[in-house]
VOPAKE-690543 format. One record per atom (N, C-alpha, C): residue in three letters; x, y, z. Coordinates in steps of 0.2 Angstrom, whole numbers, plus 5000, padded with zeros to 4 digits. Each point is the difference from the previous one (the first is absolute). Layout:
N
ALAXYZ/...
END
This chain:
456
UNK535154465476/UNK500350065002/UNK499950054994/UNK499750065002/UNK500150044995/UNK500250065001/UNK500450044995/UNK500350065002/UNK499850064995/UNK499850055003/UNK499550064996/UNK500550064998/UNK499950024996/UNK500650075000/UNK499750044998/UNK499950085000/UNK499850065000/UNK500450045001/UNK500050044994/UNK500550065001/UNK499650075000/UNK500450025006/UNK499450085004/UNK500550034998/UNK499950044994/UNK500450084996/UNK500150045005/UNK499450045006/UNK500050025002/UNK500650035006/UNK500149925003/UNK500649985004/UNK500549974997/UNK500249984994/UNK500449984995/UNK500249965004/UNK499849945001/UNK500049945002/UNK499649934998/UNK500449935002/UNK499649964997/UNK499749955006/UNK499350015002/UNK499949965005/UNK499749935001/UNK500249965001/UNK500149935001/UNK499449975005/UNK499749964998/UNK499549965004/UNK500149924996/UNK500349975007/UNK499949935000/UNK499649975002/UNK499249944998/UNK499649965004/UNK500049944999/UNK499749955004/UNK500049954999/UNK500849975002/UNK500250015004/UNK500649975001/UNK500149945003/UNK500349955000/UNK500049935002/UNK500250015007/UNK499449935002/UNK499950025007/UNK499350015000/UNK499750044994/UNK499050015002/UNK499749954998/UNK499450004999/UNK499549964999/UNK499750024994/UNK499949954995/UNK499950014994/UNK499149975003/UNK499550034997/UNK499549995001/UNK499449994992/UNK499749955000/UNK499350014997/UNK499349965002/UNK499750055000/UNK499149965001/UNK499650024996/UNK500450014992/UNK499649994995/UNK499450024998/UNK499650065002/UNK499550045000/UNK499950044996/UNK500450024995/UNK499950034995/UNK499849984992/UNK499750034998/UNK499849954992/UNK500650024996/UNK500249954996/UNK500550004993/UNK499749964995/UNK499950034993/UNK499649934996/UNK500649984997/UNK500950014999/UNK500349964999/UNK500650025002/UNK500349955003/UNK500650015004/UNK499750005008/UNK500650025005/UNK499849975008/UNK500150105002/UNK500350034995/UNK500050085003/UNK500549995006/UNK499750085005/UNK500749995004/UNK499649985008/UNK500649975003/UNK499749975006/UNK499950075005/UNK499749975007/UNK499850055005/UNK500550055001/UNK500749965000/UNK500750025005/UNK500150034993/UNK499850004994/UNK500450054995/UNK500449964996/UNK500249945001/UNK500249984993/UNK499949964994/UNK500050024996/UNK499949974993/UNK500149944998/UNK499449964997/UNK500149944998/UNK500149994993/UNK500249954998/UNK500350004993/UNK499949905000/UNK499550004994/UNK499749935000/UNK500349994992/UNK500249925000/UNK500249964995/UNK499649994995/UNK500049994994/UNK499749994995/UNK499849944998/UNK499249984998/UNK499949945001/UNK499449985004/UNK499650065004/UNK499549985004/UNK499650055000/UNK499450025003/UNK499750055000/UNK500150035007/UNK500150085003/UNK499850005007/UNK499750074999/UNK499849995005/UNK499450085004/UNK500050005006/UNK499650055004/UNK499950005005/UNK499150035001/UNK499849965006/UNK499450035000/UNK499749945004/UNK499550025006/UNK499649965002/UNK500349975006/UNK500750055001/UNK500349995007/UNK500649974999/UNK499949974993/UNK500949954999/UNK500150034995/UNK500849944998/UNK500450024995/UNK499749934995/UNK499950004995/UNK499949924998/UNK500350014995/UNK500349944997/UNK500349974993/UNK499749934997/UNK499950004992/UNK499649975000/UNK500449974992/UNK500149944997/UNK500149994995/UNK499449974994/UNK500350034996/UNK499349954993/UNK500149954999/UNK500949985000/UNK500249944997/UNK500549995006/UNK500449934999/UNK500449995004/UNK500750044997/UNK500350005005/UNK500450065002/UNK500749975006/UNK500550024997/UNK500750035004/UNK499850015008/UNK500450005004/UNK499950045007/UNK500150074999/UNK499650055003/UNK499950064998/UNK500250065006/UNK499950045001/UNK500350035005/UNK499850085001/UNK499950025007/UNK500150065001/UNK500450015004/UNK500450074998/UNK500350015004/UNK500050075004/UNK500449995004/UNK499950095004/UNK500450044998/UNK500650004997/UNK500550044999/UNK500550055006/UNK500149935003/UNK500450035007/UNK500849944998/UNK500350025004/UNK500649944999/UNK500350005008/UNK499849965003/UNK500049955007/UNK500749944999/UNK500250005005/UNK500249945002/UNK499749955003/UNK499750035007/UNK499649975004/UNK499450025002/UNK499549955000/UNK499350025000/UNK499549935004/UNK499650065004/UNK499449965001/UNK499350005000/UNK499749974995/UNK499350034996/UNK499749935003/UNK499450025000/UNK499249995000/UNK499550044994/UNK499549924999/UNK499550034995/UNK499649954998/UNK499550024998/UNK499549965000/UNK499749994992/UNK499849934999/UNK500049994993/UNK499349965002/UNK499649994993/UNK499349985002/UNK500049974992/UNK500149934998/UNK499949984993/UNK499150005000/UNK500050004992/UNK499249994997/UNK500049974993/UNK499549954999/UNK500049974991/UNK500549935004/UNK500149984993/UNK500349925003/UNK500649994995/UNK500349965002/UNK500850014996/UNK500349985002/UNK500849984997/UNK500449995003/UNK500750055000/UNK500350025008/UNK500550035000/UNK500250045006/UNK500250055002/UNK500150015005/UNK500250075001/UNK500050035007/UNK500250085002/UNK500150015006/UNK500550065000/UNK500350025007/UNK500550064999/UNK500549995003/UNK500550065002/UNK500650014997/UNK500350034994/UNK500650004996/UNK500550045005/UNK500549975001/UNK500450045006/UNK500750014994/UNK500650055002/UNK500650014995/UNK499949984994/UNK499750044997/UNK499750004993/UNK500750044997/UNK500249984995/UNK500450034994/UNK499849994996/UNK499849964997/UNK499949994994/UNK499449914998/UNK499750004994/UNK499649955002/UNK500749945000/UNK500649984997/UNK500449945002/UNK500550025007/UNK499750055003/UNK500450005008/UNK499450025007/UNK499849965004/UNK499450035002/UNK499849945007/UNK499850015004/UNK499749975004/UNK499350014999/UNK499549925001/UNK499450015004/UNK499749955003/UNK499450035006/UNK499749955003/UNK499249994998/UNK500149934999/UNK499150014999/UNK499649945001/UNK499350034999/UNK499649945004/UNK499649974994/UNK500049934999/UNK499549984994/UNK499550014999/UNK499549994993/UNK499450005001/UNK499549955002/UNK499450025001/UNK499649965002/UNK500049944996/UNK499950004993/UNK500149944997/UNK500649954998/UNK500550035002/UNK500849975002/UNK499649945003/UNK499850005006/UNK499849985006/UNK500649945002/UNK500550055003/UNK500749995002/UNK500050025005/UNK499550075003/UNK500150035005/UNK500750015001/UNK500350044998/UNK501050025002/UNK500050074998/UNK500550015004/UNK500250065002/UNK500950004997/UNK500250024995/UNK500749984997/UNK500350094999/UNK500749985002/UNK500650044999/UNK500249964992/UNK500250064996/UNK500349984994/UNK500450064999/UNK500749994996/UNK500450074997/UNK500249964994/UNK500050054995/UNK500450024994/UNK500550045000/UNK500649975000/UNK500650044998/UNK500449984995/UNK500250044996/UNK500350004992/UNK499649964997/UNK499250025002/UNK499649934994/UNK499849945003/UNK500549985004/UNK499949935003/UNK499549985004/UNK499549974999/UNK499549995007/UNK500049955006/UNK499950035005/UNK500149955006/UNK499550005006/UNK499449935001/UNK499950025007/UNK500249995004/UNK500250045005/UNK500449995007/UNK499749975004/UNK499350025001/UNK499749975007/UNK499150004996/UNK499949965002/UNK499349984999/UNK499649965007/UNK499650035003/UNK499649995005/UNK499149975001/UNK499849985003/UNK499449975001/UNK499750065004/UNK499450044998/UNK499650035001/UNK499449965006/UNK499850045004/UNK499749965008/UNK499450014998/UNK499750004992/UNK499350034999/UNK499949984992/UNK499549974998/UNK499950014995/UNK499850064993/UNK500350034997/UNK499950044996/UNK499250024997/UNK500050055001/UNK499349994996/UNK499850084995/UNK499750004997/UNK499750054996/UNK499650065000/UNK500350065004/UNK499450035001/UNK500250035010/UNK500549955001/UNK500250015008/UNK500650044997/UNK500050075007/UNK500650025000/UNK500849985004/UNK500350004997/UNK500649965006/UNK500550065001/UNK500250015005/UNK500850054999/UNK500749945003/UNK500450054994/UNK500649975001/UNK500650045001/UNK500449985006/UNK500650055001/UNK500849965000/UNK500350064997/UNK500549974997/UNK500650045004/UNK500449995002/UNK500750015004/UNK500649984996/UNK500350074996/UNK500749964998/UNK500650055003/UNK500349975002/UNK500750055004/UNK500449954999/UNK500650034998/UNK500649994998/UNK500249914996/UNK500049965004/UNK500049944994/UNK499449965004/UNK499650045005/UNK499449955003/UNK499350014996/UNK499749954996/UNK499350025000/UNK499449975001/UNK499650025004/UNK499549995005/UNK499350024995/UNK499449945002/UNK499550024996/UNK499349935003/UNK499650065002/UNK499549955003/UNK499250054996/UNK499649944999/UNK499150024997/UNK499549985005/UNK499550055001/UNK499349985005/UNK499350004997/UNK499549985003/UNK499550034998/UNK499850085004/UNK499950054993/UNK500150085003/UNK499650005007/UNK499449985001/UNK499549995004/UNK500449975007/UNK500549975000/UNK500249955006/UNK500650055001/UNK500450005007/UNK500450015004/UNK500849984995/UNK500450044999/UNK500549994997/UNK500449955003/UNK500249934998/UNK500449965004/UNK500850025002/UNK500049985005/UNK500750035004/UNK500749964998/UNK499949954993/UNK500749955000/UNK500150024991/UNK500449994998/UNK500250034994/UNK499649934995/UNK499749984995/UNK500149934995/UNK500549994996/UNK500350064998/UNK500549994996/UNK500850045005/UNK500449975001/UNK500750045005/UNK500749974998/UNK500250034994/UNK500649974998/UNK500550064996/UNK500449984996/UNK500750064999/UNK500349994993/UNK500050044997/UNK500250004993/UNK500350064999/UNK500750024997/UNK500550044999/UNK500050044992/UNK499649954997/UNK499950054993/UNK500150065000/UNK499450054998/UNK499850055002/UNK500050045006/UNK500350065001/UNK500150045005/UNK499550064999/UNK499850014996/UNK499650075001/UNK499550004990/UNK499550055002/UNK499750024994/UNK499350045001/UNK499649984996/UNK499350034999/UNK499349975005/UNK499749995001/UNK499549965005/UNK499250014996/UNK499649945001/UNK499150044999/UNK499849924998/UNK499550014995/UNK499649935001/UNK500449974993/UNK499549915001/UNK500249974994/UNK499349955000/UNK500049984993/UNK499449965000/UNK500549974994/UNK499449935000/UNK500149964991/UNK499349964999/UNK499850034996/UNK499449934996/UNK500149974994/UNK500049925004/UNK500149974992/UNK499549994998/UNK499550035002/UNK499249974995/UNK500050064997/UNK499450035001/UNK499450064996/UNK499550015004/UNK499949985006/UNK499550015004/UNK500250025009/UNK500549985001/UNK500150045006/UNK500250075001/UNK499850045005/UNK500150095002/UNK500249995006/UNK500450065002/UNK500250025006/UNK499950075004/UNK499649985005/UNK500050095004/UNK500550015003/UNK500350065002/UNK500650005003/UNK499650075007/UNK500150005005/UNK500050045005/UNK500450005008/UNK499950075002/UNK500350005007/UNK501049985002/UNK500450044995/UNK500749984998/UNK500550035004/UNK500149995004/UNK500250055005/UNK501249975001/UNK500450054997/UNK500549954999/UNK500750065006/UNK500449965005/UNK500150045001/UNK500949994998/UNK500450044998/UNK500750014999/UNK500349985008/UNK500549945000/UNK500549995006/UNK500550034997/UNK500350054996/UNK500550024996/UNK500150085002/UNK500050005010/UNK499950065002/UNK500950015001/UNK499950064998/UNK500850025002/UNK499950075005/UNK500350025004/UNK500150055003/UNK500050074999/UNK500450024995/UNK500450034996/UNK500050034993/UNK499750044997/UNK500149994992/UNK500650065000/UNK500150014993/UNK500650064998/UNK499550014993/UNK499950084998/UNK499750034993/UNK500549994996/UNK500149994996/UNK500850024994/UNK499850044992/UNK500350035000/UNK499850054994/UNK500649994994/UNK499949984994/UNK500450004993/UNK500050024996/UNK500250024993/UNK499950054995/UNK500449934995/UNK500449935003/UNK499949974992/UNK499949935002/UNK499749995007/UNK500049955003/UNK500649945000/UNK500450034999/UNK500749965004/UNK500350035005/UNK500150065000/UNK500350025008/UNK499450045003/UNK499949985006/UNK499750035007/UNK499950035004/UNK499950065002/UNK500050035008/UNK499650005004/UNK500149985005/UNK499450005005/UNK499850094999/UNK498950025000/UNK499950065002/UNK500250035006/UNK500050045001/UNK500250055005/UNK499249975003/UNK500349995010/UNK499449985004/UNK499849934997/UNK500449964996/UNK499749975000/UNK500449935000/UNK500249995004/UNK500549935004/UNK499550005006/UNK500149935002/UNK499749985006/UNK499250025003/UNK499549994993/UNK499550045003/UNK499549935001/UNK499550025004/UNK499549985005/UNK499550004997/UNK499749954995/UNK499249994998/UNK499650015007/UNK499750054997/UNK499250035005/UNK499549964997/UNK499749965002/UNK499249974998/UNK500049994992/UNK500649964999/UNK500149974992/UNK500450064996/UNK500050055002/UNK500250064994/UNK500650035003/UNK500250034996/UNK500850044999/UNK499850064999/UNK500550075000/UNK499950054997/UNK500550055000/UNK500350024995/UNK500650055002/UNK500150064990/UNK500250045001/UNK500250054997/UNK500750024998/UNK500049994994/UNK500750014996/UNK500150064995/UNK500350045006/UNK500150074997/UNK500650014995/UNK500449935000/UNK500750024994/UNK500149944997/UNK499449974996/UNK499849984994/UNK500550044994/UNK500049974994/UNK500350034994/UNK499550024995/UNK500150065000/UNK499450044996/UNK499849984991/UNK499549974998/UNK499949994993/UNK500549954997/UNK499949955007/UNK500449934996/UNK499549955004/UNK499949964996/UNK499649945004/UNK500549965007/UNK499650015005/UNK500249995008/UNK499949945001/UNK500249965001/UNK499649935002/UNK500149985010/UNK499650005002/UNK499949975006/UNK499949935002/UNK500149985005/UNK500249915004/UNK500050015006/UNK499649955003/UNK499749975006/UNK500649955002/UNK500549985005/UNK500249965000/UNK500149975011/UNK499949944997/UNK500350005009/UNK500750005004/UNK499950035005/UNK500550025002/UNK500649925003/UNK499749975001/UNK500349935003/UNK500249964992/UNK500050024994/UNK500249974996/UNK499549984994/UNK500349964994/UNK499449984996/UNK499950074994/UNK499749964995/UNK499750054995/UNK499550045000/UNK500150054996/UNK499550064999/UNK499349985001/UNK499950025004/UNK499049995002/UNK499650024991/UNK500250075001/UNK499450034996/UNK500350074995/UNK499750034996/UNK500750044996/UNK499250024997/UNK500150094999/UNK499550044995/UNK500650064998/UNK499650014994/UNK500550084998/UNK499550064999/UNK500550064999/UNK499750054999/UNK500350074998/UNK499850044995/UNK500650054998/UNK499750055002/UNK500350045006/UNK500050065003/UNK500450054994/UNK499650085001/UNK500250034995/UNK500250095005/UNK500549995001/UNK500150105003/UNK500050034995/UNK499450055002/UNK499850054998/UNK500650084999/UNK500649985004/UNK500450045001/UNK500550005007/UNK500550045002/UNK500549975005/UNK499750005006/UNK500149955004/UNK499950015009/UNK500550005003/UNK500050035004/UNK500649995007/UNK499749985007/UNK500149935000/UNK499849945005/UNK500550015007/UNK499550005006/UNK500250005005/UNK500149905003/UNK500749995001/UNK500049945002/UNK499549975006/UNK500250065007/UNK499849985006/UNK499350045000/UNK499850044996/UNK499250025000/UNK499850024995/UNK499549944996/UNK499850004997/UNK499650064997/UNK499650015007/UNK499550044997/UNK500350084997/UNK500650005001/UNK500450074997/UNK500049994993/UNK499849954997/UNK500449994994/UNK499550054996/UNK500350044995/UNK499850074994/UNK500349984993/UNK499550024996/UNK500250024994/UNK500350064999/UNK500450024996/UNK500450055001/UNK500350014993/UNK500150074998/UNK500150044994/UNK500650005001/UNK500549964996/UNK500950024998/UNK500150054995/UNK500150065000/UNK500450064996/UNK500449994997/UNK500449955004/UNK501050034996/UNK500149935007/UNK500749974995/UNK500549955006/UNK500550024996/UNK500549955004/UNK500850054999/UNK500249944995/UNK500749984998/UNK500449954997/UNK500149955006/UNK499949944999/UNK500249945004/UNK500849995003/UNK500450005005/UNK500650005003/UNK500249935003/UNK500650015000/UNK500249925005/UNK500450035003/UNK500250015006/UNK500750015004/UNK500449934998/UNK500850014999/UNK500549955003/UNK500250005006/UNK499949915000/UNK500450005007/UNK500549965002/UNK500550044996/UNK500849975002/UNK500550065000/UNK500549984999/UNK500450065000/UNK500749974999/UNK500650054997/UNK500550004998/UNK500650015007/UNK500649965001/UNK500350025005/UNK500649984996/UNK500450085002/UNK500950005000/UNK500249965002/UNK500849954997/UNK500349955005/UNK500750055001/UNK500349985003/UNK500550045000/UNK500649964995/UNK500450024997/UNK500549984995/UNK499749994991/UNK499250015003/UNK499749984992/UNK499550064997/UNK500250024993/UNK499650044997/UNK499350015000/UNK499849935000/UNK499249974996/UNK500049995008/UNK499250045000/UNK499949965005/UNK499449935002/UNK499749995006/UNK499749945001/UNK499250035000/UNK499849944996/UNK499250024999/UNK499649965004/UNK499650015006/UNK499549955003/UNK499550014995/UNK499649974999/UNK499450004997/UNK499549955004/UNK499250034999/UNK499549965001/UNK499650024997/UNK499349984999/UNK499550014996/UNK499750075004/UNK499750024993/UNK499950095000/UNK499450005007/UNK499850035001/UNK499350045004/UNK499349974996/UNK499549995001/UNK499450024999/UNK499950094996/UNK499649994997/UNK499550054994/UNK500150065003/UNK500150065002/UNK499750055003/UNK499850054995/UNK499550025002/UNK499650064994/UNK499650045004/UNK499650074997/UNK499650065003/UNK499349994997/UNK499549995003/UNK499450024996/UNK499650065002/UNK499850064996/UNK500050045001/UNK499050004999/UNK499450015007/UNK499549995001/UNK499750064999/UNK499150005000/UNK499750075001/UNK499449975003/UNK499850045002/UNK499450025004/UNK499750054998/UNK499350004999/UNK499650074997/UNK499750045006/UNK499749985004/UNK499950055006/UNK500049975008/UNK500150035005/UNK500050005007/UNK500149925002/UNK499349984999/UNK499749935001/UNK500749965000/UNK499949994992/UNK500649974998/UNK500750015001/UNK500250075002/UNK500750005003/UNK499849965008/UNK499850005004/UNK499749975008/UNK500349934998/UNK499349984994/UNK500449915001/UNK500749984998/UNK499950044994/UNK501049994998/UNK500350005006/UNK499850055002/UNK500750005009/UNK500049965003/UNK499249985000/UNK500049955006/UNK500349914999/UNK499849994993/UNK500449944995/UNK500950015002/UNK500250074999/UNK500749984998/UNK500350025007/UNK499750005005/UNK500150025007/UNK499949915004/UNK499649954998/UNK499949955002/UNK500749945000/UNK500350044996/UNK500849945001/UNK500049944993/UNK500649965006/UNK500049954994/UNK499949974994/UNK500049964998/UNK500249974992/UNK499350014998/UNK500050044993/UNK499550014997/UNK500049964994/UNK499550034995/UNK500149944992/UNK499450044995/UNK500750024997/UNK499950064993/UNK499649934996/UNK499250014999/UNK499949954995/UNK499750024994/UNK500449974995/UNK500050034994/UNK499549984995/UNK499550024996/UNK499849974995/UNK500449994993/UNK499749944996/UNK500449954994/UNK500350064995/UNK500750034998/UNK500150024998/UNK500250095001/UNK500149985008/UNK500450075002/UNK500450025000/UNK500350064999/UNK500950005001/UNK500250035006/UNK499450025003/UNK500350015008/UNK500349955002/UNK500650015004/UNK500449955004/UNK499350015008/UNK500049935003/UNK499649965004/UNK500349945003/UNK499649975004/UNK500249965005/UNK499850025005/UNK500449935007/UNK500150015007/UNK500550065000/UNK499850065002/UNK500650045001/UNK500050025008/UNK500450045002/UNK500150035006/UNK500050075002/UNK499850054999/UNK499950054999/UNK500650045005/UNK500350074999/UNK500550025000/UNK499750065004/UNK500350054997/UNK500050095001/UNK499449994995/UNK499450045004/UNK499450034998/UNK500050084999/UNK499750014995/UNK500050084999/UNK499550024996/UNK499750055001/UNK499450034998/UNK500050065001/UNK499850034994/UNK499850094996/UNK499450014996/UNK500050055002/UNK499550054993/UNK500550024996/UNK499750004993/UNK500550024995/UNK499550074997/UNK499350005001/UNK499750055002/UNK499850035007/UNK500550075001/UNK499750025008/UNK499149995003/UNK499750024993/UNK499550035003/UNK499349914997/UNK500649964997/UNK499749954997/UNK499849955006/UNK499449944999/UNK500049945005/UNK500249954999/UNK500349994997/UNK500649964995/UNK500649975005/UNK499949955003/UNK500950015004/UNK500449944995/UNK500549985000/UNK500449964997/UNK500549965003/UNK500049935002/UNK500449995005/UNK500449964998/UNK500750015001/UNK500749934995/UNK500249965006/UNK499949954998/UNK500349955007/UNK500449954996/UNK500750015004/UNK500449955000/UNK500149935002/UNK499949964994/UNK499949925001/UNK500549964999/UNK500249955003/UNK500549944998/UNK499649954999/UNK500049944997/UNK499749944999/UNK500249965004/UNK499649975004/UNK500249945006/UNK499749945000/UNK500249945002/UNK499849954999/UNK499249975002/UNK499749964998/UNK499150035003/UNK500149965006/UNK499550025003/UNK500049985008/UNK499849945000/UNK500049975002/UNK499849915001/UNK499249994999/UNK499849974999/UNK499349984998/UNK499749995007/UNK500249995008/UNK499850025005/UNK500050055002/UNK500150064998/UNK500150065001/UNK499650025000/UNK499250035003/UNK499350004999/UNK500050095001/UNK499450014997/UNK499750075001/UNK499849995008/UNK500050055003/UNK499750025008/UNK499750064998/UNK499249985006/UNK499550055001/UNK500750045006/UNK499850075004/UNK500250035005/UNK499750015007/UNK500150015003/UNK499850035005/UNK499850105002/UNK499749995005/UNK499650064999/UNK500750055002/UNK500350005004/UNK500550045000/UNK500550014994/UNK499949954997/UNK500649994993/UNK499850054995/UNK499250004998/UNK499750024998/UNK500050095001/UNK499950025004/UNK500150065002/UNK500350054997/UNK501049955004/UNK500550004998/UNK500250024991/UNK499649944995/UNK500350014995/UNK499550054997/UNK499550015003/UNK499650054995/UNK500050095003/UNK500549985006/UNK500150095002/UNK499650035004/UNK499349955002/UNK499650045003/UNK499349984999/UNK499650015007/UNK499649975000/UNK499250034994/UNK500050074998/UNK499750024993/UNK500249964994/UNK500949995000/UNK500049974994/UNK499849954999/UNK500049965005/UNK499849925001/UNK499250014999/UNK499550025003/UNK499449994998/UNK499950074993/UNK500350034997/UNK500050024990/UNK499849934997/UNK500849985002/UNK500249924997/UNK499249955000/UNK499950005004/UNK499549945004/UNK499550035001/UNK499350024996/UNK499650045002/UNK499649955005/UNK499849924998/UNK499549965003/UNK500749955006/UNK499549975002/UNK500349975008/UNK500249924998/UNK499750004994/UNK500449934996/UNK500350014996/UNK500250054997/UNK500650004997/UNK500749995006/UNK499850055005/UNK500750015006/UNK500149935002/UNK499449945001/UNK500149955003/UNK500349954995/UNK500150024996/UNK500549954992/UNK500650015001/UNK500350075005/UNK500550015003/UNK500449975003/UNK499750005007/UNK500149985005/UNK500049935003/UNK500549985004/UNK500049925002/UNK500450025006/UNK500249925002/UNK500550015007/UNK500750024997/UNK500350035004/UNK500850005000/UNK500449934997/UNK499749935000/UNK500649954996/UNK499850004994/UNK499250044998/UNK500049994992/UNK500750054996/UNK500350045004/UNK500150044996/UNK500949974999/UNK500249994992/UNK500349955000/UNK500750084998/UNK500549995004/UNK500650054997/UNK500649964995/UNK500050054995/UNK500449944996/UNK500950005001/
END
């Protein structure tokens, strides 16, 4: 899984693209030349090989190739699985002793699962499960292959591990995949990690091609939630972004009240439980103040503050006379929220049209500030509007609107496209609506059915 971020100034937002989400199919068929290293696979992800062997790509495969005898070595893919089921195809050449196959929950080389098939020279013909955990080595299951190995034959091996079951059966690639597992047993070890190839030569003369690696995640969830941080210990899910619905492996949503010129950090998690999938950052920077529309997005402006007032609290308790006593009784409870005036401009016509139409649109807005403002901001609730020329003959208007600070609306709380009549409605008239909207895709970025439009 990977998670991309970009910050569109433009729209002072930060938009999020998630892919490779578990549940897809991690793919390679190896077709590309690398003269060191395995580079990145079909499906896009990046391999990362242990030190100790030579690899490239070219001529259809992935090969690894040692001078000397050598350690078990490893590619890996750089995904983190719990459960997985891969096929792939390995083809030994040169003569040696040792063996390759499928590194499954990989954490580290002393924590790790693999399966693998001897070499030809072995001539053991076997098909073995082994894991290392804290160091220790173990084989679990060791099997009688229905074929004798040989040098230069391609065989594929596929490997099933899910939850404490792990499953693993080799063919000749030419023959029919057999229908019974050779290896079908259970180990608790390891619950999750890395996955990709493993080889070992204890001579100097054996090589390995590797092709046609096709692995798919059973770590499918339903459900994921975005979450956005500024110190990575506390969380909020993004607005729009609970309960959303991988479309053909990928996510995608937009975060318009991000913290301005501090490093953001975002996280993939799933919804049914379990640890953070995936996690990138990115420091968005405003250029100056916006006034965000919760329920419509697309209202959201930058906007020029002249003048705000002093910050206020209402009390809210009160003092009561008893009878027979001087002093009298104080209820008390915690004060109000923020209230303040920010005092806006508009330079001509256009710009007073949208101002009206922004602060005519309603509900909970979101004064967002850049790093080091002294305007007051926030989730506000906007109050008594008003608007003047300070010059008669000027195009200048200035508009003060009264704001209270309110709680932000819940991370369900989504933007909604309108309706063609809503549309009408907020924009006064069918001229001013197509001003607004010169082309017929902009108007259609509007519009939707009547349940999109979410009232808050």
């Amino acid at each position: 899984m990977a998670i991309s971020l970009t910050y569109n100034s433009t729209l002072a937002r930060v938009e999020i693209a998630v892919s490779n989400i578990p549940g897809d199919t991690v793919t390679d068929t190896f077709t590309r030349t690398v003269a060191s290293g395995w580079g990145t696979s079909d499906s896009g992800h990046t391999w990362s090989v242990t030190s100790g062997a030579s690899y490239s790509v070219g001529s259809g495969t992935g090969a690894i190739d040692t001078s000397t005898s050598s350690d078990n070595q490893y590619a890996l893919l750089g995904v983190n699985y719990a459960d997985i089921d891969i096929t792939v195809t390995i083809t030994y050449g040169g003569t040696g002793n040792g063996d390759a196959g499928v590194v499954c929950r990989y954490t580290d080389t002393d924590n790790l699962y693999w399966v693998a098939l001897d070499s030809p020279d072995l001539a053991s013909d076997t098909l073995s499960f082994y894991k290392r955990v804290g160091g220790s080595f173990t084989a679990v299951s060791q099997q009688a292959t229905p074929f004798t190995t040989t040098s230069g034959t391609a065989y594929k091996i596929r490997v099933r591990v899910q939850g404490s079951t792990v499953q693993a059966k080799v063919w000749d690639a030419l023959n029919t995949e057999p229908g019974t597992w050779l290896i079908d047993t259970t180990d608790t070890s390891l619950t999750g990690g890395d996955f990709g190839i493993e080889y070992l030569d204890l001579g100097s003369s054996l090589s390995l091609a590797v092709d046609d690696l096709t692995l798919t995640s059973l770590d499918v969830n339903d459900t994921y939630e975005i979450q956005r941080s500024t110190n990575q210990s506390f969380w909020r899910t993004v607005r729009g972004g609970s309960e959303m619905v991988p479309s053909s492996g990928s996510l995608s949503l937009d975060d318009y009240e991000f913290q301005s010129d501090v490093e953001n950090f975002y996280r993939v998690v799933a919804t049914d439980g379990g640890n953070p999938i995936f996690s990138n950052s990115i420091t968005p920077s405003l250029s100056g103040v916006w006034l965000k529309s919760i329920r419509f997005p697309f209202l959201n402006r930058q906007v020029t503050v002249t003048n705000y007032s002093d910050i206020t609290r209402s009390a809210r308790g009160a003092n009561f006379d008893v009878l027979g006593r001087s002093v009298p009784v104080a209820v008390t409870d915690k004060r109000s929220s923020q209230k303040f005036s920010l005092e806006l401009v508009t330079t001509d016509a256009d710009e007073e049209l949208v101002m009206d139409l922004v602060l005519a649109s309603g509900g909970v807005m979101f004064v967002h500030l850049p790093a080091d403002c002294r305007v007051p901001g926030g989730h506000v609730v906007i109050g008594e509007v008003s608007s003047r020329r300070k010059n008669a003959r000027g195009s200048r208007r200035y508009f003060t609107l009264e704001c209270q600070v309110v709680a932000e609306p819940a991370a369900d709380v989504v933007g909604g496209t309108m309706t063609y009549g809503a549309l009408i409605d907020l924009y006064g008239g069918y001229d001013n609506l197509l001003s607004a909207n010169p082309e017929y895709a902009d108007l259609l970025q509007l519009m939707a059915s009547p349940e999109d439009l979410v009232v808050l």
